[in-house]
SELOVO-13244 format. One line per field, with one value per residue (C-alpha): residue in one letter; x, y, z. Coordinates in steps of 0.1 Angstrom, whole numbers, always signed. Example, Ala and Ser with C-alpha at 12.3 -4.5 7.8 and 13.67 -1.06 7.14 Angstrom:
BEGIN
resn	c(A / S)
c1	c(+123 / +137)
c2	c(-45 / -11)
c3	c(+78 / +71)
! end
This chain:
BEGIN
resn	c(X / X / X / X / X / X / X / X / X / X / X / X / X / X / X / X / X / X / X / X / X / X / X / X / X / X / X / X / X / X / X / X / X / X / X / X / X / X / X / X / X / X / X / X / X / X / X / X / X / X / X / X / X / X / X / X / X / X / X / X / X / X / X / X / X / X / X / X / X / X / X / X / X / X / X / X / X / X / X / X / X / X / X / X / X / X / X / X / X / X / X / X / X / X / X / X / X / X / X / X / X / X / X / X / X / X / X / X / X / X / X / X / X / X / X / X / X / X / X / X / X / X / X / X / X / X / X / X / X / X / X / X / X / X / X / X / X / X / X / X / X / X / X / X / X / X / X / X / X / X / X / X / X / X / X / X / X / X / X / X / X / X / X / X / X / X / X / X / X / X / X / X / X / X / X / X / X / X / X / X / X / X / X / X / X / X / X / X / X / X / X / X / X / X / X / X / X / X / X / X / X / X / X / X / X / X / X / X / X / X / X / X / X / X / X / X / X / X / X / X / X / X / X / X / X / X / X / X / X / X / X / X / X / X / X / X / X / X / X / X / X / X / X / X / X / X / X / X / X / X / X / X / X / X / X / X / X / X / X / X / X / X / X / X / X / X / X / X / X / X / X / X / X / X / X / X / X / X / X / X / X / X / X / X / X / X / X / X / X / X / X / X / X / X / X / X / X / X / X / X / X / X / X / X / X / X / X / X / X / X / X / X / X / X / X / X / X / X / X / X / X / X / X / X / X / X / X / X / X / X / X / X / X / X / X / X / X / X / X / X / X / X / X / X / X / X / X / X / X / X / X / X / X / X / X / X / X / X / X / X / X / X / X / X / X)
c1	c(+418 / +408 / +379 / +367 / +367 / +352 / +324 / +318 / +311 / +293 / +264 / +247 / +245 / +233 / +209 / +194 / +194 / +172 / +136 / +128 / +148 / +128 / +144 / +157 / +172 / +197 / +232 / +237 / +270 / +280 / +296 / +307 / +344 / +376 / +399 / +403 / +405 / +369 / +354 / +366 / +350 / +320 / +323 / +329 / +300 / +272 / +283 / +281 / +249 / +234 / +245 / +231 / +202 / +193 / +202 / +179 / +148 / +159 / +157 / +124 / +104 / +78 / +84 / +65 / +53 / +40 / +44 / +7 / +18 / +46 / +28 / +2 / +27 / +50 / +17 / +4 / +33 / +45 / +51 / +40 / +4 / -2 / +6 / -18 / -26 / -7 / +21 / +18 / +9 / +47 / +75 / +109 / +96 / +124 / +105 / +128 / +135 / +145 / +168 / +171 / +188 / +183 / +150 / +141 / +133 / +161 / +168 / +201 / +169 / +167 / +201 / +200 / +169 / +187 / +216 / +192 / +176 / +207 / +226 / +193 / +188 / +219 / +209 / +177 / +191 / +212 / +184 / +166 / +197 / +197 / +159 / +167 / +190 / +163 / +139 / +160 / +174 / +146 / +124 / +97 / +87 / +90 / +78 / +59 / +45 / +77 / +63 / +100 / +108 / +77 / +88 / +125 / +106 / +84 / +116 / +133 / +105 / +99 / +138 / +140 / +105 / +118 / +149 / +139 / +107 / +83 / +62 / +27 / -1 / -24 / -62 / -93 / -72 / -102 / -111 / -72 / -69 / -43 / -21 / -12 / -8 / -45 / -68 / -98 / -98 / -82 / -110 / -95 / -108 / -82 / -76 / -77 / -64 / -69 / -52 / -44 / -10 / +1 / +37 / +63 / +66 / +33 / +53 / +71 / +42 / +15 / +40 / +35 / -2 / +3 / +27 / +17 / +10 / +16 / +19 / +0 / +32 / +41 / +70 / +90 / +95 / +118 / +144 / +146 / +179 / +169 / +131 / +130 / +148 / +121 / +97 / +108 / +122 / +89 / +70 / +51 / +28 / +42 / +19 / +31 / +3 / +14 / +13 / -18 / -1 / +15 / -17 / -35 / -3 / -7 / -42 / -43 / -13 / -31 / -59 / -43 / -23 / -57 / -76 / -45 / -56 / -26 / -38 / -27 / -19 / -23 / -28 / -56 / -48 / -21 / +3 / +13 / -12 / +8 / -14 / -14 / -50 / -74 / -82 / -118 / -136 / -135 / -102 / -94 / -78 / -107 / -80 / -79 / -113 / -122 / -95 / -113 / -151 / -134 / -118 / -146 / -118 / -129 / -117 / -104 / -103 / -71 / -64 / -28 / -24 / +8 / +33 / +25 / +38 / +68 / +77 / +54 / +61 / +82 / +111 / +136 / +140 / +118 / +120 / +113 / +107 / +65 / +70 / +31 / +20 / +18 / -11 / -30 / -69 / -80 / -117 / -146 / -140 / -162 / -175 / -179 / -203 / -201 / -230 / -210 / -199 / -160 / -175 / -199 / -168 / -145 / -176 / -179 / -142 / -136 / -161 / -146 / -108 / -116 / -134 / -106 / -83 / -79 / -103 / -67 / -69 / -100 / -107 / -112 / -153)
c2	c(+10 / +47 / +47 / +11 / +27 / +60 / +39 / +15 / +44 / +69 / +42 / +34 / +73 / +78 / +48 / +64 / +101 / +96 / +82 / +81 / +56 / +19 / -5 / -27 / -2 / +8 / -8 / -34 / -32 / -62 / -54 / -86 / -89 / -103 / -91 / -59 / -73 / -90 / -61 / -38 / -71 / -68 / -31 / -33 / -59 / -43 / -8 / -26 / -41 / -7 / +6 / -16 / -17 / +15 / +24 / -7 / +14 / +46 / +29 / +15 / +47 / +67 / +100 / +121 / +153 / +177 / +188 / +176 / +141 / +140 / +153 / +123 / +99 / +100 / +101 / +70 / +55 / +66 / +38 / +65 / +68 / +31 / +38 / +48 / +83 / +90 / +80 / +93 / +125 / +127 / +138 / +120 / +104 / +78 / +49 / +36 / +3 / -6 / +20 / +7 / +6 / -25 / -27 / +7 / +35 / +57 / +91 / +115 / +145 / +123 / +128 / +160 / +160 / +139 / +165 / +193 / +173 / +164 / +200 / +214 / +180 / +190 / +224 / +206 / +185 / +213 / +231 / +204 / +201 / +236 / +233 / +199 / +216 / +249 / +220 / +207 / +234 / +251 / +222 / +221 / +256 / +282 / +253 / +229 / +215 / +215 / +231 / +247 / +207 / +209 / +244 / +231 / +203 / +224 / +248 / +215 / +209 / +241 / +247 / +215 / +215 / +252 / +242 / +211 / +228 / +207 / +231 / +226 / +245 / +248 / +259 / +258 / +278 / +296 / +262 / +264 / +284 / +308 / +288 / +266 / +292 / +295 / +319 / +312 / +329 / +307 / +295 / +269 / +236 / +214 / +196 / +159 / +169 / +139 / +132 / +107 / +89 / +79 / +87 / +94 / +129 / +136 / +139 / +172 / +183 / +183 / +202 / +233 / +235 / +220 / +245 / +231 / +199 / +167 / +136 / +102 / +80 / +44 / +36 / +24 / +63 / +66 / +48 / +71 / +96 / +131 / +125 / +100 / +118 / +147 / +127 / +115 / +149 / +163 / +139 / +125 / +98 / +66 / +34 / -4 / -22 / -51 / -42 / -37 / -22 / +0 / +11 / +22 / +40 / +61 / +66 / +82 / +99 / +113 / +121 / +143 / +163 / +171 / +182 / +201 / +221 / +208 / +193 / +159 / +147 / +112 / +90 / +67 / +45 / +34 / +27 / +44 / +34 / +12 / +26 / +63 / +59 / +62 / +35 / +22 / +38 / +2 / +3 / +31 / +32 / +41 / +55 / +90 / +90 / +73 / +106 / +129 / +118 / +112 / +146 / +168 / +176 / +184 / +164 / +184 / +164 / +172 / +157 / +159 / +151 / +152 / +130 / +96 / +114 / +127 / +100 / +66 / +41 / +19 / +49 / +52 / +91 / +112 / +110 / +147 / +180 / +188 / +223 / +228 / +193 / +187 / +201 / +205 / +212 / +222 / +205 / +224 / +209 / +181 / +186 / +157 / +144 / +122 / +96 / +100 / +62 / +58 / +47 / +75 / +101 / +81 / +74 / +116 / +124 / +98 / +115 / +152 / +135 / +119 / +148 / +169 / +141 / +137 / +107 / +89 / +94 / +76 / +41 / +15 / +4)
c3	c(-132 / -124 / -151 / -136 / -102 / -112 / -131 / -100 / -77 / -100 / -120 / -85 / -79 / -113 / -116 / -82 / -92 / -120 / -111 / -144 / -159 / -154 / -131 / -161 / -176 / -147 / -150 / -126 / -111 / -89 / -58 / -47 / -61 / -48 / -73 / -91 / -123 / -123 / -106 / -145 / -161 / -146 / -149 / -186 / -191 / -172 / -191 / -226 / -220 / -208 / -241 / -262 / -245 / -245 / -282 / -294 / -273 / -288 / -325 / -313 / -296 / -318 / -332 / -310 / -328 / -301 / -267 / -258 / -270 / -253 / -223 / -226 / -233 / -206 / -182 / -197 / -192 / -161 / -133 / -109 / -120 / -105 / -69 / -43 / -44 / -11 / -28 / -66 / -49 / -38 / -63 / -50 / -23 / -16 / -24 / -56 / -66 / -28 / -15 / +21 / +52 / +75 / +54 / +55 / +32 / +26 / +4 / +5 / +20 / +52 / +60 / +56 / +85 / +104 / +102 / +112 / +141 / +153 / +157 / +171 / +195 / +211 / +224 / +228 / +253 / +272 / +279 / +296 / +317 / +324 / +335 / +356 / +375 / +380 / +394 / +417 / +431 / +433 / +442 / +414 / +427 / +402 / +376 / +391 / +363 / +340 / +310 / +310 / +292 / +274 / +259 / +247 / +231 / +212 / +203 / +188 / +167 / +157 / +148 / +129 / +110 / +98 / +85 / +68 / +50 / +74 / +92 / +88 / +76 / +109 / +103 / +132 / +155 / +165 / +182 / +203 / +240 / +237 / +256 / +230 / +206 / +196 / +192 / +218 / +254 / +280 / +304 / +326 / +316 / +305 / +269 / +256 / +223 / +201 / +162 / +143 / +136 / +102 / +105 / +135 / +121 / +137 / +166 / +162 / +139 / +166 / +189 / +171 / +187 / +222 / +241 / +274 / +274 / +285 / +260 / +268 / +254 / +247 / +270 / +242 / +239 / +269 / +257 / +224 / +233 / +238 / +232 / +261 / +283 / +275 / +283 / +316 / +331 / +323 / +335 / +310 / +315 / +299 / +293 / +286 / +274 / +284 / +324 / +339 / +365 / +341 / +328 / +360 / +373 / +340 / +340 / +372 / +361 / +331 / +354 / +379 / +352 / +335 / +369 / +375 / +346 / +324 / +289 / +273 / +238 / +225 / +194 / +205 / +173 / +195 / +167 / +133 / +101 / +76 / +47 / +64 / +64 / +99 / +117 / +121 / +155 / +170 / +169 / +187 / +224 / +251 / +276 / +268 / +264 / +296 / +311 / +298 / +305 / +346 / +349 / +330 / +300 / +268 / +237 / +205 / +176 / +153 / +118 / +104 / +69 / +48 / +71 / +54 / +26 / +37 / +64 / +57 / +85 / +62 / +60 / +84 / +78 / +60 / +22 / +14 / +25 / +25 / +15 / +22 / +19 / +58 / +76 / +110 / +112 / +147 / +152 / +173 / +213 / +223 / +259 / +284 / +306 / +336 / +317 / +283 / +270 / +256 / +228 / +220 / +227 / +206 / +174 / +174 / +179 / +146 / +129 / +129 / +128 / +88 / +81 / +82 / +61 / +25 / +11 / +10 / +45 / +53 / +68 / +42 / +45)
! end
């Protein structure tokens, strides 16, 4: 009984551990059993025909005679070399023979993040108390705009991105005010700062470059622990697309914070990529762009590649630590006129976002 046990609880681990090995190949062990006896004979079977199975392919694989043939071999015959590139790219990326969770992609790495965001989310959390109770005391005086919050967020990020081998590789900082961790000499005019969204890692990832700002959020958001509760404390403008009301309340919202001087953030593809690839410009959300031509902002364009990778929309945690992959390119700022279109704004902002992504990246034509 102990070997039957041992056997039922270590195959699945090994069948997943080893990427290699072609789905037919791994043992199948049953896990639907009422009695202990059937659950050994189904143990026994499943082991025996694995056996066999694999010692008939041993008997029938060429002799390979160099390392260079071996080399080839294994590429030409590797199940990997037919994904997309976004995904070949990626060495244990989670995606293997339908490791899931209520239909999501799973790997052992994303609990390890989840571990990480976890401990770091609950200091995360005390100190927006902490700066909840300085605001009300104090009555939004010493931080009027809350960029207190806004800091704590970008410590969480930075924290967790650190100690999961996540943080990105940022370039263009030239193009950044100082402010937000850039390079450029501050000069008052406020920021649109514009990326796109192929995975809901680009969340904590575009935090590292946006120390003060203000994110223009879906109000799904709010109801996420911690991050929600961010996101209301500090005042964040929250849209629901499906209330007009909604909508003008968090335009002019997003209007006043940016002729207040404080930037926004915002993915105007509205939604993550399926594919991790850009969306067409028609497709883009004219809201932010419509802010910024009203209050005189300027738009910096940002691409982040790398998250697809590491956290595609079909994974419920990430899959794999980037380690490099993940990175941030900081676009030259567009400047706005009053008799600028949305669509012009959003044709030129497109235009230096896929520039600065991979051709795996770019809109399908």
């Amino acid at each position: 009984m102990a070997a039957g046990t041992a056997a039922f609880v270590l195959l699945p681990l090994i069948a997943v551990a080893n990427p290699a090995l072609p789905h037919h190949v791994r043992p199948a062990v049953s896990l639907q059993t009422s009695r202990y006896g059937r659950g050994r004979e189904r143990v026994s079977d499943n082991l025996r025909r694995a056996k066999v199975f694999a010692t008939s392919k041993v008997r029938e694989a060429p002799r390979i005679t160099s390392r260079s043939a071996l080399v080839s071999s294994s590429v030409a015959k590797s199940p990997v070399t037919d994904l997309p590139p976004t995904l070949s790219s990626v060495s244990g990326s989670g995606r293997r023979n339908g490791l899931k969770i209520f239909g999501f992609d799973i790997s052992a790495y994303g609990f390890l993040f989840m571990a990480r965001a976890l401990m770091y989310g609950l200091f995360w959390y005390l100190s927006l108390v902490k700066w909840l109770l300085l605001s009300w005391i104090t009555k939004d005086k010493i931080d009027p705009d809350r960029h207190l919050m806004d800091r704590s967020s970008l410590q969480w990020a930075r924290r967790t991105l650190g100690a999961t081998g996540n943080m990105p590789v940022i370039t263009g900082l030239e193009n950044l005010p100082k402010e937000h961790g850039g390079l450029r000499e501050d000069d008052g005019v406020p920021l649109m700062i514009v990326a796109n969204h192929a995975s809901w890692m680009d969340v904590p990832v575009i935090r590292q470059i946006t120390n003060k700002c203000k994110f223009l959020a879906k109000k799904d958001l709010a109801s996420i622990p911690i991050l929600g509760t961010s996101l209301r404390w500090g005042h964040h403008p929250l849209v629901d697309r499906s209330d007009k009301r909604s909508t003008v309340k968090s335009f002019r919202q997003g209007v006043e914070w940016l002729k207040r001087g404080v930037s926004l953030v915002t993915f105007p593809e509205g939604t993550r990529s399926m594919d991790g690839r850009l969306k067409s410009p028609e497709e883009l959300k004219g809201g932010a762009f419509k802010m910024a031509i009203y209050s005189g902002a300027r738009v910096v364009p940002v691409s982040i590649s790398g998250t697809f990778d590491v956290m595609p929309k079909s994974a419920l945690l990430p899959l794999r630590a980037a380690n490099g992959l993940i990175r941030i390119q900081i676009h030259p700022p567009i400047s706005t006129t009053p008799d600028m279109s949305e669509e012009e704004l959003a044709t030129r902002t497109h235009e230096l976002i896929k520039q600065g992504l991979p051709s795996s990246q770019h809109p399908l034509e």
